[in-house]
C-alpha positions in Angstrom: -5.0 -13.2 17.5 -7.3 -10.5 16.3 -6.3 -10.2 12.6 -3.6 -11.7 10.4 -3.3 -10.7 7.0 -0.9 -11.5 4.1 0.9 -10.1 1.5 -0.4 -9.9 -1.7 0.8 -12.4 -4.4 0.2 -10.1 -7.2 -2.0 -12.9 -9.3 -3.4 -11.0 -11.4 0.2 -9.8 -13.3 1.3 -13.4 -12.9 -1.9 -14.9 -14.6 -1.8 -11.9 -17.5 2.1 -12.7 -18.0 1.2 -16.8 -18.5 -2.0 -15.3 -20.9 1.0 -13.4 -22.7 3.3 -16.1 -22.9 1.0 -18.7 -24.5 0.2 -15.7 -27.3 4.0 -15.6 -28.2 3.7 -19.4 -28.4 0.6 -19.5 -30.7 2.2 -16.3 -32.8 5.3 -18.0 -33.0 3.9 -21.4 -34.6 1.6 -19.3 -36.6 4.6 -16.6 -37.9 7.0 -19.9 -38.0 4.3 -21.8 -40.5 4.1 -18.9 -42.6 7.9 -18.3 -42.8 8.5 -22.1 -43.5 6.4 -22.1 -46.2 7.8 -19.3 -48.2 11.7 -19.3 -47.2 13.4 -22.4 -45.6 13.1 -24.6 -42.4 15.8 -23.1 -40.4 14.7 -19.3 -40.8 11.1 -20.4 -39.4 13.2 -22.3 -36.7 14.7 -19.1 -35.8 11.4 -17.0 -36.0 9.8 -19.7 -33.3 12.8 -20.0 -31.5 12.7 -15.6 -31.0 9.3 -16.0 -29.4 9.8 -19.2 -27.7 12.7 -17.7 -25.7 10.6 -14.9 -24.9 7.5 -16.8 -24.1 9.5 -18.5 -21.1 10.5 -15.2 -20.0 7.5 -14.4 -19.4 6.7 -17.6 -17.4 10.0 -17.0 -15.6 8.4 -13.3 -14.3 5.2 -14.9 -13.6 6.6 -18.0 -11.6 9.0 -15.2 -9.5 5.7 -12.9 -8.6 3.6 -16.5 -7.6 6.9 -17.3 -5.6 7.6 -13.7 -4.5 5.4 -13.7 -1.0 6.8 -17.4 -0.4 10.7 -16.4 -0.7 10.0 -13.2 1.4 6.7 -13.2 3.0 5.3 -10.4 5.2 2.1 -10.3 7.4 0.2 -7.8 9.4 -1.4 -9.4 12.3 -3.0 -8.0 15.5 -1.7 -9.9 18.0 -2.1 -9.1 22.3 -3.6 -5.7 21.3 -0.2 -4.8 19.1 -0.9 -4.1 15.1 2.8 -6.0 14.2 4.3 -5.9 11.0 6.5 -8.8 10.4 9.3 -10.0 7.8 9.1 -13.6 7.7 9.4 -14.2 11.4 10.9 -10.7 12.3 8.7 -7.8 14.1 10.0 -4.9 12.1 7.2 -2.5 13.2 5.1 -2.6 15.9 2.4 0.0 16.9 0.0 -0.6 20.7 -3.5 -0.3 19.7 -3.8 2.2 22.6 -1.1 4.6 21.5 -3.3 4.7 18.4 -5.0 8.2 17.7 -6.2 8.7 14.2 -6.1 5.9 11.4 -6.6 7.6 7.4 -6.3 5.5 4.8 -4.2 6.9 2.0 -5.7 7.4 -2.0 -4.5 8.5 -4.9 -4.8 11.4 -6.6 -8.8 11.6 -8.9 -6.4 14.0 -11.0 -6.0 13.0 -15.0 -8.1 9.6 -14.5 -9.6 10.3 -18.0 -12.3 8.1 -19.4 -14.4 5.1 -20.0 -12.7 1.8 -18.9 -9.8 3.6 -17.6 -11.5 5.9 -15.2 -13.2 2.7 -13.9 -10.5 1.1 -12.8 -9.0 4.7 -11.5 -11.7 5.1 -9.1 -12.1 1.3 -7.8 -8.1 2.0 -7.3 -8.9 5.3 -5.4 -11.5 3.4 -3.4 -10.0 0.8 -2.3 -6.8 2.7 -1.2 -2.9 2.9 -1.2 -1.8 3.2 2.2 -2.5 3.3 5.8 -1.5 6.2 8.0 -1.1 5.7 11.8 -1.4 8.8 14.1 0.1 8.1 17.3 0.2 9.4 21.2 3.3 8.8 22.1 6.3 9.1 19.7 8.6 8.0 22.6 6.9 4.3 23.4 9.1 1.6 24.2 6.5 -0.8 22.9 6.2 1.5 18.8 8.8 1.0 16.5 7.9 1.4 12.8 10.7 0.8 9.8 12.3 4.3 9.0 11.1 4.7 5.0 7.6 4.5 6.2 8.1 7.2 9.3 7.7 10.7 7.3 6.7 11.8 10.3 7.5 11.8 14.1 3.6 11.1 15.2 2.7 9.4 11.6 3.4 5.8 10.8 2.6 4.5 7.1 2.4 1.4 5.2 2.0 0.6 1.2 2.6 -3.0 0.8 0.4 -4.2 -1.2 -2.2 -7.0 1.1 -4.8 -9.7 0.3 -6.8 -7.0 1.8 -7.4 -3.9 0.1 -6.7 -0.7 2.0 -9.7 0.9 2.7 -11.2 -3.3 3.8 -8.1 -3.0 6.3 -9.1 0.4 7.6 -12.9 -0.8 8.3 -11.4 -4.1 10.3 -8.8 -2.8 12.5 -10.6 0.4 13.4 -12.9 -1.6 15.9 -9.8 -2.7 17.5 -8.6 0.6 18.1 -9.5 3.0 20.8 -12.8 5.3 20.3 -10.8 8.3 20.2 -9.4 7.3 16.6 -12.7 6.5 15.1 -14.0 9.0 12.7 -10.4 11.4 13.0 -8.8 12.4 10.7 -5.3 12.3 10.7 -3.5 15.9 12.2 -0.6 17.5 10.0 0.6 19.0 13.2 2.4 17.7 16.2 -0.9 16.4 18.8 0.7 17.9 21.9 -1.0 21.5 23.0 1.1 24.1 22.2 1.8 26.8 25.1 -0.9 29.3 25.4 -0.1 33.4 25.8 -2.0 34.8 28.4 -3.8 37.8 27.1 -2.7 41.1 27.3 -4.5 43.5 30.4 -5.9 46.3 28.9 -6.8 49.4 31.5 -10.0 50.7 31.9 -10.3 54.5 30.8 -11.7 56.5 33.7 -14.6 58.5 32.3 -14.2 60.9 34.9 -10.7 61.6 33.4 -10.2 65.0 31.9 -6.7 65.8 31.5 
């Protein structure tokens, strides 16, 4: 095995959701302290109760995301000289190395990234890359197979899950796996197969000893 990579587990949303469910807790001691203290016991019950009941909602979410790759895990491995993408134990896309032309890796827009912080994180984003796009030889293979939502084209194969991997890290480690042909290509809008060419018209000759 070549390369075997798995889905992300999204930790960072799952450790800022527990972060934001031990602030409700804290608020709602605090908030229920000061409502106990000016109306009654059971109105500053309610008041904790609120954000308590939210809190674990948010532990809930964060639990599910931790949980998410476990319940239904996905890997991209490349294994006998095939880049497979698998569903728990299920090849649902499958692409030869050798039928590989032209690898891109997909960013988003620089458009409105602003400023400051935000921009920051906008470009590490745009660095590191949404997608992978596959050009391929042969459309027809036996051997490719690719899942149809991420086929928008006959010759172009894409993927967006999310990875342990970013993106562009992706790109730079299965590109030596690859054929030659794809490195340093960019990825063709067009079909790859030569279109017919029209021979070119004959044009006569003028004879310069014509008078008439």
């Amino acid at each position: 095995m070549d390369l075997q990579v798995k889905r992300s587990a999204n930790r960072g949303t799952a450790i800022l959701l527990f972060v934001g469910a031990f602030f409700l807790l804290v608020l709602g001691l605090v908030v229920g302290g000061l409502v106990y203290a000016q109306t009654s016991f059971w109105t500053a019950a309610l008041v904790f109760g609120v954000l308590f009941v939210l809190s674990m909602v948010l532990v809930a979410l964060a639990a599910v995301l931790l949980m998410w790759r476990i319940l239904f895990p996905q890997t991209l491995r490349v294994c006998e000289g095939k880049i497979q993408w698998l569903h728990g134990n299920e090849v649902v896309g499958q692409i030869p190395v050798a039928n590989v032309v032209a690898m891109k890796v997909l960013r988003e827009s620089p458009q409105n990234m602003g400023g400051g912080l935000a921009a920051a994180f906008a470009q590490k984003r745009i660095e590191e890359g949404k997608g992978l796009a596959f050009r391929i030889e042969d459309a027809d293979d036996k051997d490719t197979f690719w899942p149809a939502g991420s086929r928008p084209q006959r010759f172009e194969l894409q993927m967006d899950t999310p990875w342990e991997m970013t993106y562009q890290a992706l790109h730079d480690a299965l590109l030596p796996l690859v054929p030659s042909k794809s490195r340093g290509t960019a990825v063709p809008a067009s079909d790859p197969r030569p279109s017919p060419t029209v021979p070119a018209k004959a044009v006569a000759e003028k004879n310069p000893f014509d008078f008439s």
